[in-house]
Residue frames relative to the residue before (quaternion, step in Angstrom):
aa qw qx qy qz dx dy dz
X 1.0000 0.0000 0.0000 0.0000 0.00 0.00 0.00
X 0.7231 0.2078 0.0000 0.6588 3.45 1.10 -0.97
X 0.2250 0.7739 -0.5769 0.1325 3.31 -1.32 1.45
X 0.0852 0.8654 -0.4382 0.2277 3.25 -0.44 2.04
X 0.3100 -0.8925 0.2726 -0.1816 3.15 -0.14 2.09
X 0.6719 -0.3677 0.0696 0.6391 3.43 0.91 1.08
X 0.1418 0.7944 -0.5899 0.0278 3.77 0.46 1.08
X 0.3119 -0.7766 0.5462 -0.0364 3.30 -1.60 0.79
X 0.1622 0.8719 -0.4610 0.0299 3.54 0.04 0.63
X 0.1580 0.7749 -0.6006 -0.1175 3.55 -0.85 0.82
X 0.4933 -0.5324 0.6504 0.2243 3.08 -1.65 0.07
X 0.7280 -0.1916 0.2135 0.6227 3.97 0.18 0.94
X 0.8345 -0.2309 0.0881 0.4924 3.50 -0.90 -1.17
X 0.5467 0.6929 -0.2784 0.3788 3.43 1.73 -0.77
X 0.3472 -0.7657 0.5327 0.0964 3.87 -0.62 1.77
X 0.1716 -0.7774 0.6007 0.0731 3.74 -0.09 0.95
X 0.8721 0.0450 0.1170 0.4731 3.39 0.11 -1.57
X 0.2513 -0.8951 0.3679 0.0163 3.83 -0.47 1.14
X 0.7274 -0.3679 0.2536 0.5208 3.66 0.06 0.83
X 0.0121 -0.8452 0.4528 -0.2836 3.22 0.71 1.76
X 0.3410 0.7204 -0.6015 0.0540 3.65 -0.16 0.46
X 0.1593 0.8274 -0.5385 -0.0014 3.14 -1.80 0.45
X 0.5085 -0.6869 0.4650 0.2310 3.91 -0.63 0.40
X 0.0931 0.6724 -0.7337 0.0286 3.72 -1.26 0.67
X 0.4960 -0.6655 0.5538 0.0664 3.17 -1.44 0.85
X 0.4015 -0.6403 0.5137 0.4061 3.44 -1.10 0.33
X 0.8024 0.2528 -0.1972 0.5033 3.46 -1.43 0.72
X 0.6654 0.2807 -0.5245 0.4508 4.34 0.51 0.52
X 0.3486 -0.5248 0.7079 0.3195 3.24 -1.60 0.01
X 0.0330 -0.7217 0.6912 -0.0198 3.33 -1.80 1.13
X 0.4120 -0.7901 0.4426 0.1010 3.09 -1.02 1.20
X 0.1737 -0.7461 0.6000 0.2306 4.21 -0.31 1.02
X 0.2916 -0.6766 0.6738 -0.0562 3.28 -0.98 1.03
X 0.1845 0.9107 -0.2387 0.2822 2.63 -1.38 1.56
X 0.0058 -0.7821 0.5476 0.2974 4.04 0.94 0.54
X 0.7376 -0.3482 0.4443 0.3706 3.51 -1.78 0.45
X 0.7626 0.2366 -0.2803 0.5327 3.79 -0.76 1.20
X 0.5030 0.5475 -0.5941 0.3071 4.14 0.89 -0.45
X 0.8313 -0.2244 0.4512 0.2343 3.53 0.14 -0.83
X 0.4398 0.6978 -0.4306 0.3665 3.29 1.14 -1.12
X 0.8633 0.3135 -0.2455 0.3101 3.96 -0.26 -1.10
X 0.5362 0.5871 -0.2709 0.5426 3.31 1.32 -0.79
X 0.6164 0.3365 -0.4576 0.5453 4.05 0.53 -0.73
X 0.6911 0.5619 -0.3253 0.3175 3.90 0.46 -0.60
X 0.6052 0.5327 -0.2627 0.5300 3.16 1.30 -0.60
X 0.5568 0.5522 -0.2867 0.5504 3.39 0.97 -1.17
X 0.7259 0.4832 -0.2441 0.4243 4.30 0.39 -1.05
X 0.7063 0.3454 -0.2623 0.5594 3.27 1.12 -0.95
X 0.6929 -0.4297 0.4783 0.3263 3.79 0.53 0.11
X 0.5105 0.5910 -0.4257 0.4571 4.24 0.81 -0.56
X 0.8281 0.2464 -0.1175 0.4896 3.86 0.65 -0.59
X 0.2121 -0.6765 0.6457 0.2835 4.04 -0.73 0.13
X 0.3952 -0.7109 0.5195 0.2617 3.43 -0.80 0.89
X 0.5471 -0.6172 0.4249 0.3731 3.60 -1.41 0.26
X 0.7105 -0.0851 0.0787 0.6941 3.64 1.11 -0.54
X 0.6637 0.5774 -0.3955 0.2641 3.00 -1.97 -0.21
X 0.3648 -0.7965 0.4297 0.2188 3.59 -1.05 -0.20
X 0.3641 -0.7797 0.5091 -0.0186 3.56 -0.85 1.37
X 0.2532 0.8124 -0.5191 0.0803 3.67 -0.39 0.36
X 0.0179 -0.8633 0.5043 0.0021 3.22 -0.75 0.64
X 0.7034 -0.0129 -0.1329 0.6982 3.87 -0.17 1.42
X 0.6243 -0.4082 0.3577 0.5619 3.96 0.93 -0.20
X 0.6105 0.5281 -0.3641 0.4645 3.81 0.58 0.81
X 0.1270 -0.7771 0.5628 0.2517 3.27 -0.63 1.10
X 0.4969 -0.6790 0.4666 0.2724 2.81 -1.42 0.79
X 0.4926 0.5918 -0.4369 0.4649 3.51 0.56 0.98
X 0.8032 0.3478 -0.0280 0.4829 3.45 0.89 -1.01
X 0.8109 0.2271 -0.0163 0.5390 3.01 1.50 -0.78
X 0.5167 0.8242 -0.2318 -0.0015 3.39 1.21 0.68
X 0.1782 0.7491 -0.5045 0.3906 2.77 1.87 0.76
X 0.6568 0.5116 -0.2428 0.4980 3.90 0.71 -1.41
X 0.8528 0.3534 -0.2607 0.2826 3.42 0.58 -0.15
X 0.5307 0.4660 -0.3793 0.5978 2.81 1.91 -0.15
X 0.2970 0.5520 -0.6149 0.4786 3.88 0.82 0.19
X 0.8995 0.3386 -0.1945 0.1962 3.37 -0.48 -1.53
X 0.6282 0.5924 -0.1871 0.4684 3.67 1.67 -0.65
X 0.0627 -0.7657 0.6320 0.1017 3.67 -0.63 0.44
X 0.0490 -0.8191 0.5716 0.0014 4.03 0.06 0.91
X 0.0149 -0.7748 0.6320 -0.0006 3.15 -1.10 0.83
X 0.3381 -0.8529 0.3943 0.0528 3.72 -0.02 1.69
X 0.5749 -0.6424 0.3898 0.3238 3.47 -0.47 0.65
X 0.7430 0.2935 -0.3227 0.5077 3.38 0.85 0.11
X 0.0310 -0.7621 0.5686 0.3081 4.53 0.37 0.12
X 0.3601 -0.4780 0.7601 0.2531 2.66 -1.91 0.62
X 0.0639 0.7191 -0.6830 0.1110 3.41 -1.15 1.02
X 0.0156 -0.8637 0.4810 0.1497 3.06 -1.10 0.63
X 0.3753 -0.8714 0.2679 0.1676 3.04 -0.45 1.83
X 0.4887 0.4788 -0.5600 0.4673 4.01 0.66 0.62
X 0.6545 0.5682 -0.3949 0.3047 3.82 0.72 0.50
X 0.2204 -0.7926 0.4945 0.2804 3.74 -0.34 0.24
X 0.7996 -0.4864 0.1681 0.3094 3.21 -1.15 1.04
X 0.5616 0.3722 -0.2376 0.6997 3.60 0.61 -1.37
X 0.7400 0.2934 -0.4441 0.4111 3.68 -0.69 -0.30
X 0.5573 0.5948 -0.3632 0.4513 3.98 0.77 -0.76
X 0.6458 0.4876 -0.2893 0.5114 3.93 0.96 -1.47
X 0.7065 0.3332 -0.3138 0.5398 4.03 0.44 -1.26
X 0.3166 0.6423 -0.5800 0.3883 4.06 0.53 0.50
X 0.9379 0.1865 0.1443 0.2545 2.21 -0.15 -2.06
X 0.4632 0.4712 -0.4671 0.5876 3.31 1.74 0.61
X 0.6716 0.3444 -0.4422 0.4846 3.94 0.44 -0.24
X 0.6977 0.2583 -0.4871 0.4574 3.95 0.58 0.52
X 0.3472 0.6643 -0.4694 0.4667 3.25 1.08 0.92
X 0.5002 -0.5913 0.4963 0.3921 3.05 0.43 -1.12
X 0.3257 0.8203 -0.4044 0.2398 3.66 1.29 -0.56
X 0.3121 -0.6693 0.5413 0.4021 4.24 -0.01 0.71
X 0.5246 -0.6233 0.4258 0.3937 3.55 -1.15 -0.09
X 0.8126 0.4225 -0.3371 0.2180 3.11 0.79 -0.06
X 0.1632 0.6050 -0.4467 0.6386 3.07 2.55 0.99
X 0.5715 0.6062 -0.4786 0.2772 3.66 -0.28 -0.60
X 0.7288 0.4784 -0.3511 0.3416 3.64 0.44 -0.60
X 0.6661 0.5748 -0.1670 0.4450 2.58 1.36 -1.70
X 0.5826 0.5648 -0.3722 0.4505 3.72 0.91 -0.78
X 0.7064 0.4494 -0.3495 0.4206 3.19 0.43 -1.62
X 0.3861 0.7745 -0.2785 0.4166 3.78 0.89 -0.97
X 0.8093 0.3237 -0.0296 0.4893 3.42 -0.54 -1.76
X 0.8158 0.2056 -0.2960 0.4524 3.90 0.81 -1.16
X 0.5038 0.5908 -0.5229 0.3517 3.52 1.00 0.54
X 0.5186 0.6229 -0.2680 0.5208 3.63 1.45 -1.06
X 0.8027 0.4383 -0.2416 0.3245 3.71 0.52 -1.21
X 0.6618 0.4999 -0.1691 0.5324 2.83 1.64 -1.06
X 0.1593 -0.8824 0.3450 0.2773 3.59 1.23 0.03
X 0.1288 0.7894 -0.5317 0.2784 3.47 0.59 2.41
X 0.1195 -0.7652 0.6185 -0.1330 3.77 1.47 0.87
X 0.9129 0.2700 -0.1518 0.2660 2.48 -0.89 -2.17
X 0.7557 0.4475 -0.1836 0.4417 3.99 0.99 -0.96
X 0.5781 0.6506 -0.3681 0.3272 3.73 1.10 0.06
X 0.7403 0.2493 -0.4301 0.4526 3.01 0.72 1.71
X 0.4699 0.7031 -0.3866 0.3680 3.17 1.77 0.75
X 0.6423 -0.5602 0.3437 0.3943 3.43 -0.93 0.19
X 0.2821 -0.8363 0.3256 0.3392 3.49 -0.22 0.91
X 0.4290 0.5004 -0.5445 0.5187 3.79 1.66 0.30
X 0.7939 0.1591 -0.4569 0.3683 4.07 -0.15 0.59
X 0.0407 0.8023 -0.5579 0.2082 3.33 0.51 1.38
X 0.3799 -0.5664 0.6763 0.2785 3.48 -1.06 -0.14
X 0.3326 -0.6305 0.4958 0.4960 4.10 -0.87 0.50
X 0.6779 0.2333 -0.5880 0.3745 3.89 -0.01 0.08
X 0.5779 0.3706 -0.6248 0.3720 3.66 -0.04 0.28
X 0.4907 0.6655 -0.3221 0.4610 3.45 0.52 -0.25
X 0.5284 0.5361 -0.2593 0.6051 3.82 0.93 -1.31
X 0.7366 0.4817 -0.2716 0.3894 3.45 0.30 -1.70
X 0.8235 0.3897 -0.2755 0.3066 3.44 0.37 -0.98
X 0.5782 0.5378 -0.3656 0.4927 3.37 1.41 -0.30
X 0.6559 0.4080 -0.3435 0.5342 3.77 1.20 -0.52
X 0.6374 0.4028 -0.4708 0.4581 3.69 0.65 0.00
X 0.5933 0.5228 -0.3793 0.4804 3.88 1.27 -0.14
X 0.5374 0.5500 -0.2449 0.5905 3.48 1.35 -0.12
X 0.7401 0.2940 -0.2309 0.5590 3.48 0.77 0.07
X 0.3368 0.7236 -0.5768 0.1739 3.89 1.10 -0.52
X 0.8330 0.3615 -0.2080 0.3636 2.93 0.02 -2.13
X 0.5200 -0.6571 0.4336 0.3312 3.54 0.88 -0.58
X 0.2185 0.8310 -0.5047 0.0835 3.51 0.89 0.38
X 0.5244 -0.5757 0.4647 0.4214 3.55 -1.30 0.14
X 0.8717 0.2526 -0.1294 0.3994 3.38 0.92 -0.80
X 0.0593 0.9048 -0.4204 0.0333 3.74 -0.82 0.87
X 0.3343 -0.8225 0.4596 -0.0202 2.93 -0.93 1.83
X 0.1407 0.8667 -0.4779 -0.0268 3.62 -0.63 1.01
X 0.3298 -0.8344 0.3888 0.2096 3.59 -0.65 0.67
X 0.8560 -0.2905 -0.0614 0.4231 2.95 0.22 0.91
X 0.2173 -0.9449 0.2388 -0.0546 3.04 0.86 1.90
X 0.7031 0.2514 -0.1999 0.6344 3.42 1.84 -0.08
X 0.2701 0.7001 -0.6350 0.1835 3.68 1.12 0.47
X 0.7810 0.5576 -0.0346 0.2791 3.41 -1.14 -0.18
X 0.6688 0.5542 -0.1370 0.4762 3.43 1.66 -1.25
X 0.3918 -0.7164 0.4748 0.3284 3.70 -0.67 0.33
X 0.6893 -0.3104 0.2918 0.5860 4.09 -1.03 0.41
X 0.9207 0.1240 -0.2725 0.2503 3.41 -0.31 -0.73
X 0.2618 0.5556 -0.5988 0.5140 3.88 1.43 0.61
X 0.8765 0.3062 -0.2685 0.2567 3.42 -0.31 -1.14
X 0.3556 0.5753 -0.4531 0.5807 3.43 1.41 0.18
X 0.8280 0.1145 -0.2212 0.5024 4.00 0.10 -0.72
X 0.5708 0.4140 -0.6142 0.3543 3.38 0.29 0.96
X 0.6008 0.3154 -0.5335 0.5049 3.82 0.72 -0.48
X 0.4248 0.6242 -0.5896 0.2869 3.92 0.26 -0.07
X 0.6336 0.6216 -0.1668 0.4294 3.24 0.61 -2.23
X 0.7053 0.5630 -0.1516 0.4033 3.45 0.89 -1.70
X 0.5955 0.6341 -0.1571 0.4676 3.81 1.09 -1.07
X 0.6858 0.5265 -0.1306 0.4852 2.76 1.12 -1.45
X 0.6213 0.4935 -0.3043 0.5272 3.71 0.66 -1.54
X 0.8681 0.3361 -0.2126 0.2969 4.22 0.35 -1.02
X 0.4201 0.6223 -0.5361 0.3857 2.41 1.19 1.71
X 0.8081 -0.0442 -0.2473 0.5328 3.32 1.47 0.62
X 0.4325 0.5734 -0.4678 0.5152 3.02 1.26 1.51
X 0.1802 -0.6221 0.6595 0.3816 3.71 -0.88 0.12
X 0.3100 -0.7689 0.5585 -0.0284 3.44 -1.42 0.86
X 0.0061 0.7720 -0.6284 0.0952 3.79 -0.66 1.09
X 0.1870 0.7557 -0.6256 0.0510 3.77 -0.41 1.14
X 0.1700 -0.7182 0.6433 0.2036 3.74 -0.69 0.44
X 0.0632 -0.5628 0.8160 -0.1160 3.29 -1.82 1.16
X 0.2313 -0.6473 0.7073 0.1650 2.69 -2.12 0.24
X 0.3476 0.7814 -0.2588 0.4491 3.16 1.64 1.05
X 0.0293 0.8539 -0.4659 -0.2301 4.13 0.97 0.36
X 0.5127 0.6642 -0.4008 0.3680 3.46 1.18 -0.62
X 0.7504 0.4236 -0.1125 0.4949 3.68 0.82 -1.02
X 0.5841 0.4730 -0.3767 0.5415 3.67 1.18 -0.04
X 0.7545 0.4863 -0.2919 0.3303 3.33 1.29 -1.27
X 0.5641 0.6901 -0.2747 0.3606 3.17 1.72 -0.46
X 0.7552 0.2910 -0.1453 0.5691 3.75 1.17 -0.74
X 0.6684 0.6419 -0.1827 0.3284 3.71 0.81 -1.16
X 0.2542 -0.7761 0.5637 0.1237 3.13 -0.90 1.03
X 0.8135 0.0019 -0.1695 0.5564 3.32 1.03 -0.43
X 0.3292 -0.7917 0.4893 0.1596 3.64 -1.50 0.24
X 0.3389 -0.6053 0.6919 0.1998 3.73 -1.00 1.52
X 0.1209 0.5423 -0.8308 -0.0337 4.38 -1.54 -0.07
X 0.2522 -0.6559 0.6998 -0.1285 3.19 -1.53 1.38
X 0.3075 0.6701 -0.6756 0.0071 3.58 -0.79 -0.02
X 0.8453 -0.3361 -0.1334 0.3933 3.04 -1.76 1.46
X 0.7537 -0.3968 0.1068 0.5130 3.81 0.28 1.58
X 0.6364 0.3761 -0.5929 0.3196 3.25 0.40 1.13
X 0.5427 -0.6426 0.4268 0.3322 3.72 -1.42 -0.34
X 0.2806 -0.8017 0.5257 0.0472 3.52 -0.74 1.72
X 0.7496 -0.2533 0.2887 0.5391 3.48 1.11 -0.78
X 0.0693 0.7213 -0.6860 0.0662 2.77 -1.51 1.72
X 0.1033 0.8332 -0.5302 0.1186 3.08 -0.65 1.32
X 0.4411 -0.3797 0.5368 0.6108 4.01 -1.14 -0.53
X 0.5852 -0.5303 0.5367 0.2969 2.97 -1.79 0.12
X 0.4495 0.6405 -0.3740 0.4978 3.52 1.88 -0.85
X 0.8082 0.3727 -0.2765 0.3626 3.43 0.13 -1.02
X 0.5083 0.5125 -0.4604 0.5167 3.75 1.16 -0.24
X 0.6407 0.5171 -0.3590 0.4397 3.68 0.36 -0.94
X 0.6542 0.3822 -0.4041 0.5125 3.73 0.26 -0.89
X 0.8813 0.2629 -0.3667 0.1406 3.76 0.47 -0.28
X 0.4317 -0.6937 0.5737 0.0571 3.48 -1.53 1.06
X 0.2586 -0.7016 0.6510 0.1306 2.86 -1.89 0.48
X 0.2953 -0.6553 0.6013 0.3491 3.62 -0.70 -0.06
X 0.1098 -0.7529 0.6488 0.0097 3.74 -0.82 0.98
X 0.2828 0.7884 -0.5369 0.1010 3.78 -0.41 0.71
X 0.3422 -0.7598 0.5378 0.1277 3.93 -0.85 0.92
X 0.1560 -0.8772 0.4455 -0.0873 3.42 -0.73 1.55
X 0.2240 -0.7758 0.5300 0.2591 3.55 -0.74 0.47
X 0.6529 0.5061 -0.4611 0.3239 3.69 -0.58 0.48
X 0.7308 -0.3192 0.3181 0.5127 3.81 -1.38 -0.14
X 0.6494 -0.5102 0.5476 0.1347 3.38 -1.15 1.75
X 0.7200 0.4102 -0.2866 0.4808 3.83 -0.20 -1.25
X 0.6600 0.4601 -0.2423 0.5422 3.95 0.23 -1.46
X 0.6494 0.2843 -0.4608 0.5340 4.24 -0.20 -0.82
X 0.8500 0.2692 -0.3746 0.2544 3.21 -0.43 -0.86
X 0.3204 0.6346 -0.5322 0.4599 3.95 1.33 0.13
X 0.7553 0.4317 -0.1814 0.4585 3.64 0.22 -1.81
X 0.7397 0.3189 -0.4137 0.4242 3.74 0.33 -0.63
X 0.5291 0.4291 -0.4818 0.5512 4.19 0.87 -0.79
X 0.6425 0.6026 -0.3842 0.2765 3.74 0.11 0.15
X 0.5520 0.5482 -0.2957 0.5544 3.25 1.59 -0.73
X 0.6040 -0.6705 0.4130 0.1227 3.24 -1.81 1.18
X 0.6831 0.1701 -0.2586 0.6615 3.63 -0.05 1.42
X 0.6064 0.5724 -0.4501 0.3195 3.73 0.64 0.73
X 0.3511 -0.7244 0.5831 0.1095 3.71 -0.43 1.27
X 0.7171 -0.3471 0.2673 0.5420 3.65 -0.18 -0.04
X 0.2018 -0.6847 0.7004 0.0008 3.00 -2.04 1.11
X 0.1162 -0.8030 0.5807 0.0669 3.58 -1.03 1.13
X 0.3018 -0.7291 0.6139 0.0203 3.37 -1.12 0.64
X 0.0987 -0.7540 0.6437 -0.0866 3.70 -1.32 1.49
X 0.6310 -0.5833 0.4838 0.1655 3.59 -1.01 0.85
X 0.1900 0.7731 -0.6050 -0.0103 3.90 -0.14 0.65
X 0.5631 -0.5963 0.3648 0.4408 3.66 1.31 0.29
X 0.4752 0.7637 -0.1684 0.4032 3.39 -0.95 -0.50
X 0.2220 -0.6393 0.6678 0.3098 3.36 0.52 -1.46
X 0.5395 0.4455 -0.4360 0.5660 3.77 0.87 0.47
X 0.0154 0.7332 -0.6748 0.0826 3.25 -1.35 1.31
X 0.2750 -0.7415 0.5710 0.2202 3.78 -0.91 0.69
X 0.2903 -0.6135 0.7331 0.0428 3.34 -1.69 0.60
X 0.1079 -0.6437 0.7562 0.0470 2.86 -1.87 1.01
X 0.3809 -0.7602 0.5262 -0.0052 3.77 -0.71 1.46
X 0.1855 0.7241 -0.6517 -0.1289 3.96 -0.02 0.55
X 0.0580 -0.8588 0.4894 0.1402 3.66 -0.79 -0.07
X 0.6480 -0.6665 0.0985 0.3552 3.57 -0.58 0.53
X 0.7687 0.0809 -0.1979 0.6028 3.58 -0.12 1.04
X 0.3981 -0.8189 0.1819 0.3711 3.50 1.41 0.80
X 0.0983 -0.8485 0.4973 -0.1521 2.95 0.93 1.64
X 0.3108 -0.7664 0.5304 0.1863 3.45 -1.14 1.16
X 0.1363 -0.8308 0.5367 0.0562 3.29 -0.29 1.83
X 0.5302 0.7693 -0.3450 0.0901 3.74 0.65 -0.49
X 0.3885 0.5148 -0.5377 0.5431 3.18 1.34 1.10
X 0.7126 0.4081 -0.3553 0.4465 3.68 0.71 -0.41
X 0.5279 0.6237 -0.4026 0.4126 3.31 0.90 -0.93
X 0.7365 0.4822 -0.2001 0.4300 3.58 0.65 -1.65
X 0.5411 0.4517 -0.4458 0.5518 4.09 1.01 -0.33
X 0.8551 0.1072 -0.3241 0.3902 3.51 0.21 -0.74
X 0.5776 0.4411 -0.5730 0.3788 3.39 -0.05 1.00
X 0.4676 0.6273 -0.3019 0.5447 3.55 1.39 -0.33
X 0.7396 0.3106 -0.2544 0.5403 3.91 0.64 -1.15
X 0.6135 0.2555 -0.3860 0.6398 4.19 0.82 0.30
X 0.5899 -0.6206 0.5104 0.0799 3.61 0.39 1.51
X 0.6248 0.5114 -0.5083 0.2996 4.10 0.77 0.59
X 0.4797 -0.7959 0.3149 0.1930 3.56 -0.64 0.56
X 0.4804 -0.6622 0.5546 0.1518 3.31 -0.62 1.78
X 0.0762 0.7136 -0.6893 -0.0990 3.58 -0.63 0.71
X 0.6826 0.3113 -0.2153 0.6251 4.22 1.53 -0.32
X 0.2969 0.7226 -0.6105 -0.1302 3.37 -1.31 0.30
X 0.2042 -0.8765 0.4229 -0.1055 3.78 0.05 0.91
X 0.1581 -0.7019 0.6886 0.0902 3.66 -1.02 1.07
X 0.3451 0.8064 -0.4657 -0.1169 3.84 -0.29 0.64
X 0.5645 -0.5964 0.4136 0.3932 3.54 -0.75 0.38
X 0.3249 -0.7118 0.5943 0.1858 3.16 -1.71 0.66
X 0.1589 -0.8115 0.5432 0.1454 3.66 -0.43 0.73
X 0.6972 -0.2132 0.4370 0.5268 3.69 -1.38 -0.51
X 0.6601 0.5731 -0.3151 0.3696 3.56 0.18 -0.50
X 0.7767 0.4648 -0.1245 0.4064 3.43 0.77 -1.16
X 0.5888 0.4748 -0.2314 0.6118 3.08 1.71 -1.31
X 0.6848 0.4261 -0.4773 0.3488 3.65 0.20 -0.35
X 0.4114 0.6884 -0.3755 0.4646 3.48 1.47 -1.23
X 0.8275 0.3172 -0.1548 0.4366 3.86 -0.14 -1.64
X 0.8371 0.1763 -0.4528 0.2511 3.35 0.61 0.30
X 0.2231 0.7025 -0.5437 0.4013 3.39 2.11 0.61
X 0.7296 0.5489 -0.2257 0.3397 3.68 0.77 -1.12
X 0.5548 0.5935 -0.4328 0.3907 3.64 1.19 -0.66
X 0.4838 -0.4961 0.6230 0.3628 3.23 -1.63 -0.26
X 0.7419 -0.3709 0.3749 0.4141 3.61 -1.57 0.07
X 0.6052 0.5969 -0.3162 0.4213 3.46 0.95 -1.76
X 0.8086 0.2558 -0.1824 0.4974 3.49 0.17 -1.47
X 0.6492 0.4609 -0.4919 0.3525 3.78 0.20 -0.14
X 0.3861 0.6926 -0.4888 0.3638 3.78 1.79 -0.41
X 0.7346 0.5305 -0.0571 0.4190 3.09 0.47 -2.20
X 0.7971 0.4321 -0.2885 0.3077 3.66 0.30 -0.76
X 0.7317 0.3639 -0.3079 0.4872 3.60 0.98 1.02
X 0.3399 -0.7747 0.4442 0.2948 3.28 0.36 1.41
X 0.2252 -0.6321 0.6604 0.3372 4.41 -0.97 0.57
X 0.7506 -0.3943 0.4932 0.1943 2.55 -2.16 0.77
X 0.3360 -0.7274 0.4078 0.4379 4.01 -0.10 0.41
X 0.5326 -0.6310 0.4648 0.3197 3.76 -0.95 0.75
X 0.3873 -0.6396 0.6640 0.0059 3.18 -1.46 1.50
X 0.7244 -0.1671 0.3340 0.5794 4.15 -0.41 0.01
X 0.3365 0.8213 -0.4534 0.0820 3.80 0.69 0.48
X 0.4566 -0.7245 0.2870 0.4292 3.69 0.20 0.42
X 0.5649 -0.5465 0.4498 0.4241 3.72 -1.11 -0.26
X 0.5420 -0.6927 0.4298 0.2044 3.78 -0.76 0.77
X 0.2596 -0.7756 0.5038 0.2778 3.27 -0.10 0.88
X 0.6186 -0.7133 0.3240 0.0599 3.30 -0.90 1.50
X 0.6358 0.2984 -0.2605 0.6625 3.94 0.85 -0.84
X 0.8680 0.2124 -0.4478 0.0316 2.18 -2.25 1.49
X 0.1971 -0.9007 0.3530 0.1592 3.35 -0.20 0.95
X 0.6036 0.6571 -0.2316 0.3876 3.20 1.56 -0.46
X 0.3248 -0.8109 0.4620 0.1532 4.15 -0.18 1.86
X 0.0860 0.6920 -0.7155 -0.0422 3.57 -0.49 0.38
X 0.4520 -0.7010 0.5160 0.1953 3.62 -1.81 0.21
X 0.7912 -0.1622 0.1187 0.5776 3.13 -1.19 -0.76
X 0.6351 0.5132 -0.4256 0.3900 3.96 0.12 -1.25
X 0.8018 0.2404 -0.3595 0.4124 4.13 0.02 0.41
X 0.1413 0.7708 -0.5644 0.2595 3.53 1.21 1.31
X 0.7545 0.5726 -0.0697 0.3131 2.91 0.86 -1.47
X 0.7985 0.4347 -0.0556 0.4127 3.15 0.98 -1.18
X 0.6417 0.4841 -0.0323 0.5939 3.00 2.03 -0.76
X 0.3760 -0.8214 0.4180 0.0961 3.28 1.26 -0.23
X 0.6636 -0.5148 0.3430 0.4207 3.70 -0.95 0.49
């Protein structure tokens, strides 16, 4: 549904977003991760057609969104972190707006408005002015305008900013619901709420890419965490030595006691081997541990990288007809100089 191939975005000299690619299926919802400035709104803007990217390639349902964005805004419903509402309208009259500048035929129009009041649960408010909304009614009405036309695909920016515990409990509800025959893109800077609906995860940090993965596939992976007594230099010689081990780090607990973190290929559980060869150099295992990594940890490790390694630490996608990168400037800013800077 979603295909993006070493995007680039500047503002003038000012690098926002860096050779960015990633994949969305039809029918999952994927959360963009994110601190304020990674990017998160600007890759949206750039999907929905609001921005021209600096290079690279965009596609949406098979349309690039350069060439083809009339077709793609057919197919997207976007709902922007700030609505434009306008408050001397009433709801039901706000929905048949904005499906006839949709395109909606008129005689779909009832029915639409209909179904995305019902879905969007706006019963009780679908004849109130929409300037005495509440912001989660409000939330509600911009996601039920996001559904009018029906599109396959929908993009929201932060859909629960703003809401109180229990709004944002029934919007990822609402939200669950919709991706069962919507694909779904919401950006937060929230892991609890991505982990709660999302099948897969975008992490950004200041406009580069930390990690796109399912969420299945983060879960299956593990480290091996185990706490040794003996010379620091020699364990970790003997453990990067064992078959199916990718790389083994080592931390100071004083003492002469030093932990290890074990990654290993396809996070195979080596810790019967691990334990023979630390067992046959006679040093003593007082830890030896299988633990999962979650969304948590990975976001931790790549808030923590430097630029250098966070460049390097996602293989790109190989370039299709991708453009050339426009070359000045070294300095990443985020989302907060959309505005001010301009396309």
């Amino acid at each position: 549904m979603i295909h993006v191939e070493r995007l680039t975005k500047y503002f003038g000299n000012v690098l926002a977003v860096s050779n960015v690619s990633f994949q969305v299926e039809k029918n999952e919802i994927v959360g963009l991760l994110g601190n304020n400035g990674a990017g998160k709104t600007t890759i949206m803007r750039i999907l929905t057609t609001y921005l021209p990217a600096s290079s690279g390639v965009v596609k949406v349902d098979g349309f690039d969104v350069m060439k083809d964005s009339l077709e793609v805004r057919k197919r997207i419903g976007y709902l922007p972190e700030s609505i434009p509402l306008y408050g001397e309208m009433r709801v039901d009259e706000y929905l048949d707006y904005r499906a006839k500048i949709k395109g909606v035929e008129r005689h779909r129009r009832p029915g639409r408005v209909a179904y995305c009041i019902d879905r969007c649960r706006l019963e009780g408010v679908r004849r109130a002015l929409l300037g005495t909304l509440s912001k989660g009614f409000r939330q509600r009405v911009g996601l039920a305008d996001t559904l009018i036309a029906d599109p396959p695909l929908l993009i929201l920016d932060e859909p629960t900013d703003g809401l109180d515990p229990g709004q944002k409990q029934e919007t990822l509800g609402m939200l669950r619901e919709l991706g069962q025959n919507h694909t779904i893109m919401l950006s937060s800077h929230l892991l609890t709420e991505v982990e709660t609906i999302a099948q897969r995860v975008i992490i950004l940090r200041r406009g580069h890419l930390g990690l796109a993965k399912k969420l299945s596939e983060l879960e299956a992976d593990a480290v091996i965490v185990l706490e040794v007594r003996g010379p620091a230099d020699q364990v970790l010689h003997a453990l990067r030595g064992v078959d199916g081990v990718t790389e083994a780090t080592s931390r100071n607990l004083g003492d002469g006691l030093n932990a290890y973190e074990v990654r290993t290929r396809h996070s195979a559980d080596l810790r019967e081997q691990i334990f023979r060869v630390v067992a046959n150099n006679n040093w003593a295992v007082r830890r030896l541990d299988l633990r999962r990594r979650g969304l948590q940890d990975r976001w931790n490790e790549i808030n923590n990288q430097d630029d250098a390694a966070l460049q390097t630490s996602v293989a790109p996608v190989p370039a299709v007809g991708a453009g050339s990168v426009n070359p000045k400037g070294q300095s990443i800013v985020g989302d907060s100089l959309r505005e001010s800077l301009g396309p």
